[in-house]
Structures are given as structure tokens and as C-alpha cells.
C-alpha positions in Angstrom: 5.8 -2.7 -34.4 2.8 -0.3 -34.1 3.0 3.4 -34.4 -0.1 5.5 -32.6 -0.5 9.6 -32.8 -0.4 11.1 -29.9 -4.1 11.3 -29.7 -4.3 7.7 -29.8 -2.6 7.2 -27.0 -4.2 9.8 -24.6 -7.2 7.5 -26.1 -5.8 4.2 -25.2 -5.1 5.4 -21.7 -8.2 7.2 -21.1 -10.4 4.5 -21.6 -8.6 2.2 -19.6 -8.4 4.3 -16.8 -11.9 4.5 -17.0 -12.2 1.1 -16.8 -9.7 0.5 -13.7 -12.1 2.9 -12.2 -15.4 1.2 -12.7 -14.9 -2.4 -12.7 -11.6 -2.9 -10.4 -11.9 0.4 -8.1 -8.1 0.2 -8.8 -7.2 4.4 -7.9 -3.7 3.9 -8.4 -3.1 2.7 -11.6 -6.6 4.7 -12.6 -4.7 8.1 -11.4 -1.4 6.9 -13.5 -3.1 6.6 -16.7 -5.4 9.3 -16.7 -2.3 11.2 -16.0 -0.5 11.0 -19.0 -3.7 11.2 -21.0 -4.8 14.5 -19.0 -1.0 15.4 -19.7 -0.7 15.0 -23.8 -4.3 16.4 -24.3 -3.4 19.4 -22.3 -0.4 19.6 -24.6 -2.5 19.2 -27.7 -4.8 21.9 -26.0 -2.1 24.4 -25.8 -0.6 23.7 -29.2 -3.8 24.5 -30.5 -4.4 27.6 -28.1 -6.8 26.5 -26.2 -6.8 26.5 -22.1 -6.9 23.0 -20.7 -10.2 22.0 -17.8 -8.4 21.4 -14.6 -9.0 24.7 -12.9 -12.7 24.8 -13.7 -12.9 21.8 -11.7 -12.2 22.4 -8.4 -16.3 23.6 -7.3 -17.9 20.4 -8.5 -15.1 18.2 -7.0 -16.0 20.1 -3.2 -19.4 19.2 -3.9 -18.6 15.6 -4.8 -16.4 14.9 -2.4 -16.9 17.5 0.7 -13.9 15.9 2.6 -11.1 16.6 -0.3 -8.7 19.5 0.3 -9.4 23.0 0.3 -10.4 24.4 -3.2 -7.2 26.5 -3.4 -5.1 23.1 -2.3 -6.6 20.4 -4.5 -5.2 21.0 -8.0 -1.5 21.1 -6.0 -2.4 18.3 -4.1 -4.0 15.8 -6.8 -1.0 17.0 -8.8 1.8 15.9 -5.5 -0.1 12.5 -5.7 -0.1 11.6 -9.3 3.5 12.5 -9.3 4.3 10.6 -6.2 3.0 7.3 -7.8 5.3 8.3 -10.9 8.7 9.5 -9.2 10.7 9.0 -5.6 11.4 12.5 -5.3 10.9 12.9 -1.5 13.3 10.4 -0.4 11.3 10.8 3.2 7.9 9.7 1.2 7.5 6.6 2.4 3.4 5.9 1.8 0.6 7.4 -0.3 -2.8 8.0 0.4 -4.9 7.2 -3.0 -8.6 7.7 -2.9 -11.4 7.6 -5.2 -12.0 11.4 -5.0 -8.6 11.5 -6.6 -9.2 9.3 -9.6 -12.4 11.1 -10.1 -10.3 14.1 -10.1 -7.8 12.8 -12.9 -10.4 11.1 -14.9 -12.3 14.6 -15.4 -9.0 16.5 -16.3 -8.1 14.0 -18.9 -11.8 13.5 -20.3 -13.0 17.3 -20.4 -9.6 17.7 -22.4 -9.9 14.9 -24.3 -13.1 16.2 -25.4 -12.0 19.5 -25.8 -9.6 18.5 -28.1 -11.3 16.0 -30.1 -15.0 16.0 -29.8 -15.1 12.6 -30.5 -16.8 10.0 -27.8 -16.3 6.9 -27.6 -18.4 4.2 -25.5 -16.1 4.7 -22.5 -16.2 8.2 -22.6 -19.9 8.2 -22.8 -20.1 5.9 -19.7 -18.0 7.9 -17.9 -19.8 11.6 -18.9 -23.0 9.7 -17.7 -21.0 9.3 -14.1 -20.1 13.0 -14.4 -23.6 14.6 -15.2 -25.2 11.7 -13.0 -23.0 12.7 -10.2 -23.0 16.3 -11.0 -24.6 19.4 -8.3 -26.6 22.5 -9.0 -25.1 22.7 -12.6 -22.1 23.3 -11.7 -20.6 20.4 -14.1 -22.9 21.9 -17.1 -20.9 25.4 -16.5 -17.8 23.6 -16.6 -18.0 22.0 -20.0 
């Protein structure tokens, strides 16, 4: 048996969400994974009294992708699919739309916390800031981070 922090694991799942998003396009498990790391750094963020990224997001993301929801709706939204891919809780839920906008979306949360919390990149992370500056408009991602 193998113990791992808390950090590790937001870590662990990070990366390998990075990499379900690069190499296999795979959004669903991408969004999962990035989810629970987005969700202990945010944690670790608070403990330590610090405010977590996800609302500073939502400008760049209707630059990125024009066609997501409305500003005001995405953080709810991205939120309702993450936790429809975790939970049954609409029993009349019977399909979910996944798209790369969304996995983009996660991926940011849980890397700009990761960050936050532990300014400490790793190869992944580097790749996947290269996307973010690379895919970045009018400096909007600069003022984020």
C-alpha cells in the first residue's frame, strides 16, 4: 500500500487529464479528473486563504470557444456536466453533451489552482500552459494568472 498527500493526488490526476486531452481527445474522462484535481486544490486554496481561478476564467473561455454558454451560464453549466458524469441525480438525464470547450474549461480550473497552490511545474503542466498562452486572446489569459 502507498500513501500520497493530497497534493499528490490533485498531481496525479492533473497530468493525466492533460494527457487524455492531448493524445486521446478523450473529454469525458479528461473533465472527471481534472475535476477532483480542480476540487482538492481549490480546497488547499481556501485552507490557505487564498480565492481559487474559476471565475476569472469565463472571458478567455468566450474568446476560445465563441459558441459555449453565456458568460454568466458557463461556470453553472461546466459545473452540471462534470457532475453529471460523476452522479445520476436527474433520474430524467438520460445523455450528456461532452465537448472539448468543456475539458479546456476543467483543465484551466485545476491547473491555474494547481499552480496557485504549489508553484511547482511539471512537464505536463508546462505543455499544457504552452496550450493556454498559445491559445490565449488580447491578454486576457496573462490578466488571469
Amino acid at each position: 500500500m502507498k500513501t500520497y498527500s493530497k497534493s499528490q493526488l490533485a498531481l496525479i490526476q492533473l497530468e493525466k487529464a492533460i494527457a487524455l486531452f492531448f493524445e486521446e481527445q478523450d473529454y469525458v474522462c479528461c473533465i472527471t479528473l481534472a475535476g477532483a484535481s480542480e476540487e482538492i486544490t481549490r480546497k488547499i486554496l481556501e485552507r490557505d486563504s487564498k480565492k481559487p481561478v474559476a471565475e476569472k476564467l469565463q472571458g478567455w473561455f468566450k474568446d476560445k470557444y465563441p459558441d459555449a454558454p453565456e458568460n454568466s451560464n458557463f461556470y453553472a453549466h461546466a459545473n452540471r456536466t462534470r457532475n453529471s458524469l460523476k452522479h445520476f441525480d436527474n433520474l430524467n438525464e438520460s445523455e450528456v453533451e461532452i465537448n472539448e470547450a468543456e475539458a479546456a474549461y476543467w483543465l484551466c480550473r485545476a491547473f491555474m489552482n494547481y499552480e496557485m497552490s504549489h508553484a511547482i511545474l511539471t512537464e505536463p503542466l508546462i505543455r499544457f500552459m504552452g496550450w493556454m498562452v498559445e491559445n490565449g486572446k488580447n491578454g486576457q489569459l496573462q490578466a488571469i494568472t
